[in-house]
C-alpha positions in Angstrom: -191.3 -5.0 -124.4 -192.7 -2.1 -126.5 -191.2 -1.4 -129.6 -189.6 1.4 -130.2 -188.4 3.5 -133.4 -185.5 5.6 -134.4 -185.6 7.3 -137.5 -182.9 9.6 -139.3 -185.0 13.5 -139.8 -183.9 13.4 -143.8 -187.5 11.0 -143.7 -189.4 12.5 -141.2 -191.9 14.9 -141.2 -191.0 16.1 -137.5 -187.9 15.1 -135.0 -189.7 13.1 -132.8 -189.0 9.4 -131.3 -192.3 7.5 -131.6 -192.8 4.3 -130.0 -195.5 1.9 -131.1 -197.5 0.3 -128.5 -196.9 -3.5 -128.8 -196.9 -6.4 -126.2 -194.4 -8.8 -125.2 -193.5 -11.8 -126.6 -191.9 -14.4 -124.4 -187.8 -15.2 -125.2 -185.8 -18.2 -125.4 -181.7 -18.2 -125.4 -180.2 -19.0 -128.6 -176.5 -20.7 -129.8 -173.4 -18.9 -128.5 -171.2 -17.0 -131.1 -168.6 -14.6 -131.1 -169.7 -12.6 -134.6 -172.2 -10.9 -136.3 -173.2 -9.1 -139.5 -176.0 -7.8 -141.2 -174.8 -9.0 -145.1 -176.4 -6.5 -147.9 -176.0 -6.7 -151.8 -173.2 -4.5 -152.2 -174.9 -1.5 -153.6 -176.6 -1.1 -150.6 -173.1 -0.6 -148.9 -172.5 3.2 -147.7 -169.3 4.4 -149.1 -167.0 4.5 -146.3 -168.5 0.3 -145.6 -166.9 -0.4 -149.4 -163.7 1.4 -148.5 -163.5 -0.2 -145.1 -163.9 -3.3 -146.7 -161.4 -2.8 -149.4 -158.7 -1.7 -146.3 -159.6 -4.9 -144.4 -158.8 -7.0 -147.6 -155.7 -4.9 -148.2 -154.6 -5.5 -144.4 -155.5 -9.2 -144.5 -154.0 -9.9 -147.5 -151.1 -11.6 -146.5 -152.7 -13.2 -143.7 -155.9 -15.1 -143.7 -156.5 -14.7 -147.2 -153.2 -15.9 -148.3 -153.8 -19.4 -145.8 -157.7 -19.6 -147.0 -156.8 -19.1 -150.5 -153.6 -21.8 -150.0 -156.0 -24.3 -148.0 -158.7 -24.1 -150.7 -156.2 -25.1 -153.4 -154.8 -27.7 -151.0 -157.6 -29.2 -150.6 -160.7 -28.9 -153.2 -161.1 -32.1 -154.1 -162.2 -32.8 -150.2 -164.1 -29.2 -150.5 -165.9 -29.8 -153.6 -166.6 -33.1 -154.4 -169.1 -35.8 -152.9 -166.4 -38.7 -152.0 -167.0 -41.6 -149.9 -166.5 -41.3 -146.5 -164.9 -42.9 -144.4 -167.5 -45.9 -145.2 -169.8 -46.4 -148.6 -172.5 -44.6 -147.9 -171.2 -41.8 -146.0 -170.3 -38.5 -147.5 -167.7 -35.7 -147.7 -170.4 -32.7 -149.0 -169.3 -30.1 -147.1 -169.6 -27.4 -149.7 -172.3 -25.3 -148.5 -171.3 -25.5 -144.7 -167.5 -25.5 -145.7 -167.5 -21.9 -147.1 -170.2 -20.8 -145.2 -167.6 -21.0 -142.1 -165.2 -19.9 -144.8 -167.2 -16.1 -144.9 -167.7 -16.0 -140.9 -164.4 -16.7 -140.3 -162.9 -13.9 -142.9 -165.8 -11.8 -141.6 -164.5 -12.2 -138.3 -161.1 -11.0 -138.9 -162.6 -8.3 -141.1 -164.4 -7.0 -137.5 -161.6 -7.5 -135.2 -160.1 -4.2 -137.5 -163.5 -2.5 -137.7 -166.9 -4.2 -136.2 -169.1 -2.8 -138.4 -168.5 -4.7 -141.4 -169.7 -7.2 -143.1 -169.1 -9.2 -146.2 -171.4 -7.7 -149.2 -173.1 -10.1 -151.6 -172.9 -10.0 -155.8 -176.4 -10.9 -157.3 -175.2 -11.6 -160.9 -178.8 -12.7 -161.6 -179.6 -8.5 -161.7 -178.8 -6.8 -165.1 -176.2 -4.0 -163.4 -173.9 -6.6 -162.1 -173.7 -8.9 -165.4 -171.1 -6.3 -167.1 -167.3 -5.7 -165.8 -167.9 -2.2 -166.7 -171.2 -2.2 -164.1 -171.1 -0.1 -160.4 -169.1 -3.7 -159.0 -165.6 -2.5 -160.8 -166.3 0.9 -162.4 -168.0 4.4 -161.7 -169.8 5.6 -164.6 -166.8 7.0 -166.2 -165.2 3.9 -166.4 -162.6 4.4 -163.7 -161.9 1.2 -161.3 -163.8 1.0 -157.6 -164.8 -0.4 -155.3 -163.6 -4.8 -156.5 -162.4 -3.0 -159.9 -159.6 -1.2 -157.3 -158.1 -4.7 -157.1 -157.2 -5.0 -160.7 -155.8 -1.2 -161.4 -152.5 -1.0 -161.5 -152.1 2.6 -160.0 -154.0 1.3 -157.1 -153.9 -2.0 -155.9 -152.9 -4.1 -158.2 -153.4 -7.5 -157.3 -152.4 -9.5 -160.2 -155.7 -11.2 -160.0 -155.4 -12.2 -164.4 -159.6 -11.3 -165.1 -161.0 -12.0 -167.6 -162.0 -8.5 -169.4 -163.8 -10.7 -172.2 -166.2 -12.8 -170.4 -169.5 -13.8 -171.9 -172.3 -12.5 -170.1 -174.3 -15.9 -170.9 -171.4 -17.5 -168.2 -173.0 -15.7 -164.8 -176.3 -17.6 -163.6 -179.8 -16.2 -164.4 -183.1 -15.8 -163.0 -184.3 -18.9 -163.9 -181.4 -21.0 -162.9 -181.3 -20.0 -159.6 -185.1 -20.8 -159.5 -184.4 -23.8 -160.6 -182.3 -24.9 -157.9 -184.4 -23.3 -155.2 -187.3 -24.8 -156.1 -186.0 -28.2 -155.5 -187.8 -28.9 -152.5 -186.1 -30.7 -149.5 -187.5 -34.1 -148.2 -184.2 -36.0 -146.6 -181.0 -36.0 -147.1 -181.2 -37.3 -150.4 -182.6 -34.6 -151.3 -180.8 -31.7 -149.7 -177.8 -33.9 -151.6 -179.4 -33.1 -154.8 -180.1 -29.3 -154.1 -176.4 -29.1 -153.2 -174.9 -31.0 -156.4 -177.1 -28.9 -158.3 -175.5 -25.5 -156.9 -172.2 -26.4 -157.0 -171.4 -27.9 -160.3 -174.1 -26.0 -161.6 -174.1 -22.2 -163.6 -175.2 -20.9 -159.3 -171.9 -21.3 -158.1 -169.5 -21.8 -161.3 -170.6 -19.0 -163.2 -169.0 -16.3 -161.1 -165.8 -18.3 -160.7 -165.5 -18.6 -164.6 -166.9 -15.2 -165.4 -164.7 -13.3 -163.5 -161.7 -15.8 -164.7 -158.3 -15.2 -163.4 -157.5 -16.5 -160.1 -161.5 -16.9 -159.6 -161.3 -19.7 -162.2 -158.5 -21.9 -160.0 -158.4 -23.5 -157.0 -156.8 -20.9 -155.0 -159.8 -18.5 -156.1 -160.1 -17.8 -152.0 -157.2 -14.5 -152.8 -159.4 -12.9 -155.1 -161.5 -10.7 -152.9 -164.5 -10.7 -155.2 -164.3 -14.8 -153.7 -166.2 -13.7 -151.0 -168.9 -12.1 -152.5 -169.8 -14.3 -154.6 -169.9 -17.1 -152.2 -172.0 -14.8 -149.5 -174.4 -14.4 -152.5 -174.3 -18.6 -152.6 -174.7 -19.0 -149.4 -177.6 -16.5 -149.2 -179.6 -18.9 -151.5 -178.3 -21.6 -149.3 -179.9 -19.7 -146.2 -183.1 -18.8 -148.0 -183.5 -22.6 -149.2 -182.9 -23.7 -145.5 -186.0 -21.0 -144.4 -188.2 -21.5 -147.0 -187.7 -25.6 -146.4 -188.2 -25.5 -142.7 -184.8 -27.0 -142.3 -183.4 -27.4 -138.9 -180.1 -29.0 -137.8 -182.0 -31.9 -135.9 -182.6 -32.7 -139.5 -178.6 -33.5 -140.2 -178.3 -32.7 -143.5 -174.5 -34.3 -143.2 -173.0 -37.7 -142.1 -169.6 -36.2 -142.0 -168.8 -34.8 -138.3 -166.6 -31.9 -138.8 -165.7 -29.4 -141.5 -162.0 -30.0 -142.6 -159.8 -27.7 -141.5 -162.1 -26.9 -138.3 -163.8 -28.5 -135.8 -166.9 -27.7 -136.2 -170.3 -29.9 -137.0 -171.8 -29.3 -140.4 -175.1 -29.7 -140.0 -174.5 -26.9 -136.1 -174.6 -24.3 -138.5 -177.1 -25.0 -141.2 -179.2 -22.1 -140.0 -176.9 -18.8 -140.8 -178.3 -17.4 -137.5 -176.0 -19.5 -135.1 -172.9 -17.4 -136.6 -174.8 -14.2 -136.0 -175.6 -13.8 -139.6 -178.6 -12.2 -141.1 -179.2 -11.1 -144.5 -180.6 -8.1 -145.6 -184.1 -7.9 -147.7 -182.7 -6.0 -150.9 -186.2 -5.7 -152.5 -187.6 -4.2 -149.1 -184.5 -2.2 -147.8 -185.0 -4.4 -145.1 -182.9 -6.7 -142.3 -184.4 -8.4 -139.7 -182.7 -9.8 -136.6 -184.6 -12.8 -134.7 -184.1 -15.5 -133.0 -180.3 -14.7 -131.5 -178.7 -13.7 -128.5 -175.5 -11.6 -128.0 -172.5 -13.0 -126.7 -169.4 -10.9 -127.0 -166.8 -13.5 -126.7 -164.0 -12.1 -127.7 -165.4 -9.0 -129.1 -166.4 -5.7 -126.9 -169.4 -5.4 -128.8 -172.2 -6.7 -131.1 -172.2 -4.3 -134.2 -175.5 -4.5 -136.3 -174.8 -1.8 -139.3 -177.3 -1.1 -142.2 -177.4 1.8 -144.3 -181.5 1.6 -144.3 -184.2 -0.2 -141.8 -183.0 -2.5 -139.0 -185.8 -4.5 -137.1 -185.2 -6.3 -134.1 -187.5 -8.9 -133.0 -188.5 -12.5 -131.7 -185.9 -13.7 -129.4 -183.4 -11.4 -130.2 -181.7 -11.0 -126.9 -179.0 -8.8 -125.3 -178.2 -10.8 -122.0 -177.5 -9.3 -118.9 -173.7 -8.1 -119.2 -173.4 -8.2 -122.8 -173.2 -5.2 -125.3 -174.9 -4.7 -128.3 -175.0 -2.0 -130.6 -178.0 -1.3 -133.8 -176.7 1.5 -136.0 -178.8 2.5 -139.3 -178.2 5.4 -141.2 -182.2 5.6 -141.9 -184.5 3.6 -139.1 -184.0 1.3 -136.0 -187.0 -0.3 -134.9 -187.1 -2.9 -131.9 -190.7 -5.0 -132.1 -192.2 -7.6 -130.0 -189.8 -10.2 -128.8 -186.7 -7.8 -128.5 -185.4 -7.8 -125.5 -182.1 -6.5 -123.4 -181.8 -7.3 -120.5 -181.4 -5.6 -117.1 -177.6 -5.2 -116.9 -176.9 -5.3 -120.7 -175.8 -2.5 -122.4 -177.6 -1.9 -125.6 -178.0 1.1 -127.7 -179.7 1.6 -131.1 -177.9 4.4 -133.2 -178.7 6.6 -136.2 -175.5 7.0 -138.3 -175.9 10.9 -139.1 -173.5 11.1 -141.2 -173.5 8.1 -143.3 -169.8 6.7 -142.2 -169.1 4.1 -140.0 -165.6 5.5 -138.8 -167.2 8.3 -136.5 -169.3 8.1 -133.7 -171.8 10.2 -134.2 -172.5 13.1 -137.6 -170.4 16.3 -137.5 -173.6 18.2 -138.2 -174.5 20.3 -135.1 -178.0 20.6 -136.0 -178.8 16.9 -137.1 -176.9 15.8 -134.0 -178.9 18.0 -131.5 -182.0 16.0 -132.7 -180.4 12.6 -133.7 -178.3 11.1 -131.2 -180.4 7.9 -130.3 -177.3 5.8 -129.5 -178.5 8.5 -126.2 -181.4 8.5 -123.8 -182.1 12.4 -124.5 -185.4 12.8 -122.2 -185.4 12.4 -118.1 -187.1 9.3 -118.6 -188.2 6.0 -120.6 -190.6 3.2 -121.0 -190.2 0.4 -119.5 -192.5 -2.1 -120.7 -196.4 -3.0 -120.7 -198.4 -3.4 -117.7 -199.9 -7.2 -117.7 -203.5 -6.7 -117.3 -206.3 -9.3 -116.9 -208.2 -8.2 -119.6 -207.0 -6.9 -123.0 -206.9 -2.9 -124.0 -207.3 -1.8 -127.1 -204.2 0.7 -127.3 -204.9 3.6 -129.7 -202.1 5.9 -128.2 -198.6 6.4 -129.6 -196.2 7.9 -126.9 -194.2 10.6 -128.6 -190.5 11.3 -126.9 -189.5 14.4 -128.2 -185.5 15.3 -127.1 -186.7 19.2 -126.8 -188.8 18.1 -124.5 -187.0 16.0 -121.6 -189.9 16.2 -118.9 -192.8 15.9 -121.2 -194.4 12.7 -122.9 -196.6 13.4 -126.1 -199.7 11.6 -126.4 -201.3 11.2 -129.6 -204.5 9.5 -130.0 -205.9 7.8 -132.9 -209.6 8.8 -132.1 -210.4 11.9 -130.2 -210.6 10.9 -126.5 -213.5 11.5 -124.6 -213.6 12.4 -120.8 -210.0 11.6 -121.3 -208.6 10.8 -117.5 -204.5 10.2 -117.4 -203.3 8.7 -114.2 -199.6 8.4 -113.0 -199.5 5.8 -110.1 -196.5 5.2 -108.2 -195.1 1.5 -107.1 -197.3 2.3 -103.4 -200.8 2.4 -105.8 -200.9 6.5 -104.9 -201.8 8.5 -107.7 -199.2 11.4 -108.2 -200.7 13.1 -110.9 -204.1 13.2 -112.9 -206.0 15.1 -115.5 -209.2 15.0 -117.2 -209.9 16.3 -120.2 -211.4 15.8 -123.9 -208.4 15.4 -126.3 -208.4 15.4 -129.5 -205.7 14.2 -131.2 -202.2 14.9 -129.3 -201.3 16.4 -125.8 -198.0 17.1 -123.6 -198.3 15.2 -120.1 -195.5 17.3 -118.3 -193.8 15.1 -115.5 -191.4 17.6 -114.2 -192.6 16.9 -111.1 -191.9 13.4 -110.9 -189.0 12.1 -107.8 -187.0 9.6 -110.2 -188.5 6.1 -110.0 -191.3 3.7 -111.1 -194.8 5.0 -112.3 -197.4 3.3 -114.1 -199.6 5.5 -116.5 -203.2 4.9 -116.8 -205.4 6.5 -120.1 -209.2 5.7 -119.9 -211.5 7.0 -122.5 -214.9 7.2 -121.0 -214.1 4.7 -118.1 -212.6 2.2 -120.5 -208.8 1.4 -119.7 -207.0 2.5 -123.2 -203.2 2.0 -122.2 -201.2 1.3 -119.3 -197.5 1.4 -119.2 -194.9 1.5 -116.8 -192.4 4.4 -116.7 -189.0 4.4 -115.1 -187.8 8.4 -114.2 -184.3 8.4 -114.2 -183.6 12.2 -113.1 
């Protein structure tokens, strides 16, 4: 599978698709969910993603908070503390996979009202989120937003009881969460020790105690700032599982189900069996691997990012399952991406930066940017498997002004350039030699709909070869 890029024009220089010439990796299926998110630091939330999320609270309130906040209080000692179980020797320590299926399962009521969120994260370690006054609760006139909309009383109005007087020195710091994730996993012993270390440490009680209130008690679950504070512990939970090479064969837990559900522990130590990836926030960045759509109860995937989306090894869309990648900035699908034939999958620029329309209300950027939309007569298929290797120094250019045309833009000028189209028979349809330069228009107009394979040689020597599929 080639890999292909979607860009928002705001950061391009023209308003052309380009697809990098990349080969195939081979796929494998992946655990069945029924979810998915892409989880960002908060600040790298669109607007209408905060309110959405504040309206899914609001509407959930209730419900499943309400019974997840009572269920916490009713049961925290079994939660949080490492009891014997139901032999010596065997443990309760479900704290890291307990509320990690805590935030899917709010998550997925969250996208049963709108698929396109996800829960947010709260790094306290960064100096703009260690203040009650910082972008969290207040805009920079000091009025409430976004969490701060849950404690105003001409808005929301929770009754959460914050604390307005924390100490800054309560929230964990650089160092301490270092500390913990440096603690390097060799058994369970071990993995025992990192998750003491979290949990009664300043990583996970700091933002309970900080915040103060409800936060501070056992039913802290109906504060909504809960849960993203505990995505941001989980995070480091996820990062320590990568960075460790920890696998579920490992079985990090001797207890066989997560109170309150029936679900094994140590089947979703990677976050990736929920569907859940988390977003790069140094690099802008969230990469999907390793996972295959399943739909079970939704009627769609939703991947949402406000910047670059990759999708990559193994990540599968399987034949009669829909899948949707919306950015407002880049979409790029890379080696090992793959939907296959009788999926439905389409990769999306959010024009207009909110995830309650379907496409931007700007006529002009929408005549370019509708990539949710094949908008030429034709598309790649895939690479032709060749006995010997090619050295591929094209880009093909899909330009949306140009249905019938392919661009072709070479890295090194081209020399007694010869372009073949071949059909399925072997017979070629059409051919032209010439020198090129740097970038050409091969106009398939021409072209019955169907299967071609294109051909470049520079001086004799096979450059590219891909297959093209016509559709009209």
């Amino acid at each position: 599978m080639l890999g292909l890029v979607f860009k928002n024009n705001n950061r391009l220089s023209n308003s052309m698709y380009r697809i990098k010439i990349i080969l195939l990796i081979l796929i494998v299926s992946c655990a069945n969910v029924d979810a998915q998110s892409i989880r960002k630091n908060y600040n790298e939330m669109t607007q209408t993603e905060k309110d959405a999320l504040v309206d899914a609270f609001v509407s959930l309130k209730d419900g499943i908070v309400a019974d997840l906040a009572s269920f916490h209080g009713n049961n925290f000692t079994e939660i949080h503390f490492n009891l014997p179980y139901p032999q010596p020797g065997n443990h309760l320590d479900v704290f890291f996979s307990w509320h990690r299926y805590q935030m899917w399962t709010m998550e997925h009521a969250m996208q049963a009202l709108n698929p396109k969120i996800s829960l947010p994260f709260w790094n306290w370690t960064l100096s703009v989120d260690r203040s009650k006054s910082g972008p969290l609760w207040e805009d920079g006139s000091g009025n409430p937003q976004f969490m701060g909309r849950f404690d105003d009383p001409t808005d929301l109005n929770w009754g959460l009881g914050r604390s307005s007087n924390a100490s800054t020195s309560l929230l964990p710091t650089t160092a301490q969460v270092n500390s913990v994730q440096n603690i390097v996993y060799t058994d369970r012993a071990s993995f025992q020790n990192y998750s003491n270390s979290v949990e009664r440490g300043r990583v996970h009680t700091g933002g309970h105690i900080w915040t103060g209130g409800i936060m501070a008690s056992g039913t802290s679950p109906a504060d909504p700032i809960f849960y993203l504070h505990h995505t941001m512990v989980d995070k480091l939970w996820q990062d320590w599982i990568v960075a460790n090479n920890v696998t579920s064969a490992d079985l990090l837990y001797e207890r066989p189900d997560l109170i309150n559900w029936n679900v094994d522990p140590n089947s979703i130590v990677d976050s990736k069996v929920l569907g859940v990836f988390y977003a790069d926030e140094d690099n802008d960045l969230a990469v999907l691997h390793d996972y295959s759509v399943t739909n079970n109860d939704l009627p769609e995937e939703v991947f949402y990012y406000q910047f670059t989306i990759e999708a990559e090894n193994n990540f599968i869309v399987p034949n009669g399952k829909v899948a949707k990648i919306e950015s407002v900035n880049e979409v790029i699908l890379k080696p090992g991406f793959h939907a296959e034939s009788g999926s439905q999958f389409i990769a999306k620029i959010d024009l207009d930066n909110n995830i309650n329309t379907a496409r931007s209300t700007s006529r002009k950027k929408q005549s370019r940017f509708v990539a949710q939309e094949y908008l030429w007569n034709f598309r790649i298929v895939e690479n032709v498997y060749l006995d010997q290797d090619i050295n591929e120094d094209v880009k093909l250019i899909l330009d949306p002004d140009k249905k019938d045309a392919l661009g072709l833009e070479f890295k090194e000028p081209c020399i007694s350039c010869r372009i073949d189209v071949v059909d399925v028979k072997g017979n070629t349809v059409q051919s032209i030699q010439q020198n090129i330069n740097s970038i050409t228009n091969l106009d398939l107009k021409s072209l019955l709909p169907g299967t071609y394979f294109l051909n470049i040689r520079n001086s004799n020597d096979l450059i590219l070869s891909k297959e093209i599929l016509k559709l009209k």
